[in-house]
N, C-alpha and C positions, 0 to 999 in steps of 0.2 A: 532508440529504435534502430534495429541492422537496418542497412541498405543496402537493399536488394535491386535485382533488375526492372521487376514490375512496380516497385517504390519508384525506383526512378521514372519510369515513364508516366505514371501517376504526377508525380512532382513537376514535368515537363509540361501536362497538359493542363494542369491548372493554373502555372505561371502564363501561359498562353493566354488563358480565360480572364486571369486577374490584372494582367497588363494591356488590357485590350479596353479600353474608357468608351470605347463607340457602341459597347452590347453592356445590357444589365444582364448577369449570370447568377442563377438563384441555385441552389440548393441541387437542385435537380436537374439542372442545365453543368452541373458542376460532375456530379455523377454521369452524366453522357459521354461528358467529353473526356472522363478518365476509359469508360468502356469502352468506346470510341476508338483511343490510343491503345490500348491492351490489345485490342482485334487486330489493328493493324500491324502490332509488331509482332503479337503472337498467335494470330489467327485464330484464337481463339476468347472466350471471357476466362476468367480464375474460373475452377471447375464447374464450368458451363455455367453460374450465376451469375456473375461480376462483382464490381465494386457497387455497397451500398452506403447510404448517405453515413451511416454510423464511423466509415472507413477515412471517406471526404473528409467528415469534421477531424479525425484525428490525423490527415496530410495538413489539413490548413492547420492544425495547431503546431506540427511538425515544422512547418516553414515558418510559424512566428518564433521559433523557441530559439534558444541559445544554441542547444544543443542542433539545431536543425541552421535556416540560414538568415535569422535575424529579421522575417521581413515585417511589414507594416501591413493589416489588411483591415480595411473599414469594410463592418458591418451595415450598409444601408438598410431603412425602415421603408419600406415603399407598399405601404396598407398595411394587410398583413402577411406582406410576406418581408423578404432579408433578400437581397443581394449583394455580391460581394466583390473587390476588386481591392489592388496596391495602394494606396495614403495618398503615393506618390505617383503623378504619369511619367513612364518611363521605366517604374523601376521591375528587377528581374533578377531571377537568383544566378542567373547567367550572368549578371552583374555583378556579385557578391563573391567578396571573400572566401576562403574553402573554409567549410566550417571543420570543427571537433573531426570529428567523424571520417570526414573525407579526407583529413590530415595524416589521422591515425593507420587509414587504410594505403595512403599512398607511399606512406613514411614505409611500413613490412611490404608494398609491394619493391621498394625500392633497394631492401636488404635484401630480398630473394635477387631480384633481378643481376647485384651484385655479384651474384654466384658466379655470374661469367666474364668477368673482368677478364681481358685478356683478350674475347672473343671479339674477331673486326666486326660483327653488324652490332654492339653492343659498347662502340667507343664512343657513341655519343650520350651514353650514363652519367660521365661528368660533367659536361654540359649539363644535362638538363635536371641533375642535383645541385649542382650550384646555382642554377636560377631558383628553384625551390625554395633553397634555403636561404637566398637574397631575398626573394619577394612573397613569400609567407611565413606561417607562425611554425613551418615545420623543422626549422633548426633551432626553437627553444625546446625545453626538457622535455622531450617524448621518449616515454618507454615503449620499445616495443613488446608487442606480447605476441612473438612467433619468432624464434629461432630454428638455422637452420644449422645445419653438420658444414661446416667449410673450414679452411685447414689456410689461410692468409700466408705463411710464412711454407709452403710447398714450394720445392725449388723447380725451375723449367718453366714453372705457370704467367711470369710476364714475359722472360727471354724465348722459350719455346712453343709453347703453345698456340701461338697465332701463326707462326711460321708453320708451324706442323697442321694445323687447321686450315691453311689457305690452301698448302699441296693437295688436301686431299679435295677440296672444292673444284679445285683445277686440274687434277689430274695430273700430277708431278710428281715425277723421282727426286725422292731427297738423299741425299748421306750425311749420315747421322754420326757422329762422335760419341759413345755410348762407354757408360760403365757400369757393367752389371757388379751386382752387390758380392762383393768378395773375390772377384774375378778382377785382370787386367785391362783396361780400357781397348776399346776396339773402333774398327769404322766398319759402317755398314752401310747398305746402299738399300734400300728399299720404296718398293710401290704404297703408301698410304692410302688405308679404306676407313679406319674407324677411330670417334676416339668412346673407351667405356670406363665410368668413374665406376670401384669400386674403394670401401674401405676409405673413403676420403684422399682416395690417389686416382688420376688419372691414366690409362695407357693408350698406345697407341697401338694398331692390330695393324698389321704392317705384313707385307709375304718379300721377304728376303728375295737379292737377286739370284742367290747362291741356292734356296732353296725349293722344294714344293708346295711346302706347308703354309700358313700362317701363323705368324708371332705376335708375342705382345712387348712391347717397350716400354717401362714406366717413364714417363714424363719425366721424374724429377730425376731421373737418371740419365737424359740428356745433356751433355757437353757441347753439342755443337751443333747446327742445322745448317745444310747449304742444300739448294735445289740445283737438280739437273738439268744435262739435255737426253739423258735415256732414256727410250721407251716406258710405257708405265704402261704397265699389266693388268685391265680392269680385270676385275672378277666377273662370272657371267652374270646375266641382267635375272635371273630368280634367284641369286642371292640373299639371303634373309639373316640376320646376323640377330634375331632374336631366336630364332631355329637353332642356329651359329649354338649359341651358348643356352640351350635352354635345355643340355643336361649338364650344366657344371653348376658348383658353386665359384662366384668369383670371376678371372680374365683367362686359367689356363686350363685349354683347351688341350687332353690328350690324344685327343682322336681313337679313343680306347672304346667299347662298348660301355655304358652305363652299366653300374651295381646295382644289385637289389642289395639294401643295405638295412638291416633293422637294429634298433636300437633300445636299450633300457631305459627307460628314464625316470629323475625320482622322482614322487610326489609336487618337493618343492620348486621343482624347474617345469612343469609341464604347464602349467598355466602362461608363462613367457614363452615357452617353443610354440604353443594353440597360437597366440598370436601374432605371434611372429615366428612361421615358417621358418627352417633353417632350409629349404628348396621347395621348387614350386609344386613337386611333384609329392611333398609331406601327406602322409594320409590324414584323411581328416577326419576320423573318429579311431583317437589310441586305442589299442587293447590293455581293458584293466588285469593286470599278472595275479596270484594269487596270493603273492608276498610283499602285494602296493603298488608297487610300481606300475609302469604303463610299457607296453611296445608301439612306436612307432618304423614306419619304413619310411624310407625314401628310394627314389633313383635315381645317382648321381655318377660321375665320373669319380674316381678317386685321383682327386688333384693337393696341392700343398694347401690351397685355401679351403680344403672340405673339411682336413684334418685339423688345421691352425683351430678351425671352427669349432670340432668337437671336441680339442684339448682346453678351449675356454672356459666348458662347461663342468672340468673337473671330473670332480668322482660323481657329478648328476646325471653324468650319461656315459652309458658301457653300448661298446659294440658287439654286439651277437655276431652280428655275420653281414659281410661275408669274412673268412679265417684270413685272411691276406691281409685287409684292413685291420681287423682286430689284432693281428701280428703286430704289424704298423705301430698300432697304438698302445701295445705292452709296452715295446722297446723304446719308446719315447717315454712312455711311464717310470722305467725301469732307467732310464737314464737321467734322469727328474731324480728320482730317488737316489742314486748315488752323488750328485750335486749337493745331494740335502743330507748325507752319509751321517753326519753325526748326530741326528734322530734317528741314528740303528734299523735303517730300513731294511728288511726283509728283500728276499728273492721273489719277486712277483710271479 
């Protein structure tokens, strides 16, 4: 049986009902006080009905099960009716062990949570994993069933990341020791506003002292972090960094007007692009072509990560237009094919 939120509050009020030895609680005294509880935390019943007794019998067998939390509940005979209460006075599932269920849930919520290793309001994760797996069943063999995308061996992510995370909380200039990829190591001094994961890397969006613009820094291409005493340059207060990038694919930002960008695509790939978007701004019903295939548009910036994108997809997707783009992506084509020279590739 999932549990859910209104399960729970259900489960709450009738441990209430069954640990209580001073009241006989019958059947229908049992159903009150789960509707009862449901109004008060949601203001309302389950779709204006509530809970009926058919529900009640299947919490109380939920709470006797294994699978639930093991408890003890004597059926009393009192004429012809039944009342109901714990074996035991005293006892409470607020007492009890975390069952199956709540194990399995706390165990994936605890790989998620992982994700932010690194991050200062999230250094108390070890702690409260190692008491877990001291004092419950959740560090014997549990599989999880929910994996997430994380990248453990990312460089910068225990050495920099909390140093670059706390500047921007507090508002501090940092200089950065940085090495952009293929380029000479550099130092740079920058105000810190953002951090944005794409691609299973993080960066930092950072506005240079030297410059007007905003940059982005990849994380794991930090060498060195030290904070300032210089001034730091907020940005103004309608700033919006989902507005920021919500004509790019990816962290860069050209500052260019958006493309109207349309695209070929082949049969076989358009069922993956419908559900998963290649931008937000993807049209949502293709045009079917005459010869199969589909056109979609988008409108995006043309940045490094628009294109990385739609050379992934191969010969599954051609670019119509705009000619700039489609230029773009011949000669990247055409350079592809001379790599691969001795399959006799042709002049594209």
């Amino acid at each position: 049986m999932p549990t859910n939120k209104n399960a729970q509050i259900r489960y709450q009020a009738l441990d209430k009902c069954l640990s209580n030895w001073g009241r006989r609680y019958y059947i229908e005294d049992l159903v009150d006080a789960c509707n009862d509880a449901l109004y008060l935390y949601n203001g309302s019943s389950i779709k204006g009905e509530g809970v009926k007794k058919r529900q009640v019998q299947t919490d109380l067998d939920f709470l006797e099960s294994e699978e639930g939390y093991r408890m003890m509940i004597d059926r009393i005979r009192d004429g012809h009716r039944v009342y109901f209460r714990y074996a035991h006075r005293g006892d409470s599932i607020n007492n009890q062990p975390l069952n199956q269920e709540e194990i399995d849930l706390m165990h994936d919520a605890l790989l998620l949570l992982k994700r932010f290793q690194g991050v200062p309001q999230f250094d108390w994760l070890e702690d409260v994993e190692n008491c877990l797996y001291s004092t419950s069943k959740l560090g014997e063999n549990i599989k999880s069933v929910v994996s997430f995308q994380h990248n453990p061996y990312l460089r910068g992510m225990t050495s920099f990341y909390q140093l670059v995370f706390d500047a921007i909380v507090n508002k501090r200039v940092i200089e950065m020791v940085y090495h952009p990829f293929g380029k000479e190591v550099r130092t740079v001094t920058v105000s810190p506003y953002y951090l944005k994961q794409y691609n299973n890397r993080w960066f930092l969006i950072a506005k240079r002292d030297d410059f007007d613009y905003l940059s982005n820094f990849a994380i794991d291409r930090i060498e060195g972090v030290n904070e300032t005493a210089k001034r730091f340059e907020p940005l103004a207060d309608d700033f919006d960094f989902d507005e920021f990038f919500a004509d790019v694919v990816g962290v860069s930002v050209t500052g260019e007007p958006p493309l109207d960008i349309v695209l070929k695509v082949k049969d076989s790939a358009l069922g993956y692009i419908v559900t998963k978007p290649l931008h937000e701004s993807q049209s949502s019903h293709p045009k079917h072509l005459a010869d199969g295939d589909w056109e979609i548009t988008i409108k995006a910036q043309d940045n490094y990560e628009l294109q990385s994108l739609l050379r992934s997809f191969g010969e599954q997707i051609e670019v119509v237009a705009p000619e700039s783009l489609r230029e773009k992506m011949k000669e990247t084509a055409q350079k592809l094919c001379e790599v691969y020279h001795d399959h006799h590739c042709t002049n594209i």
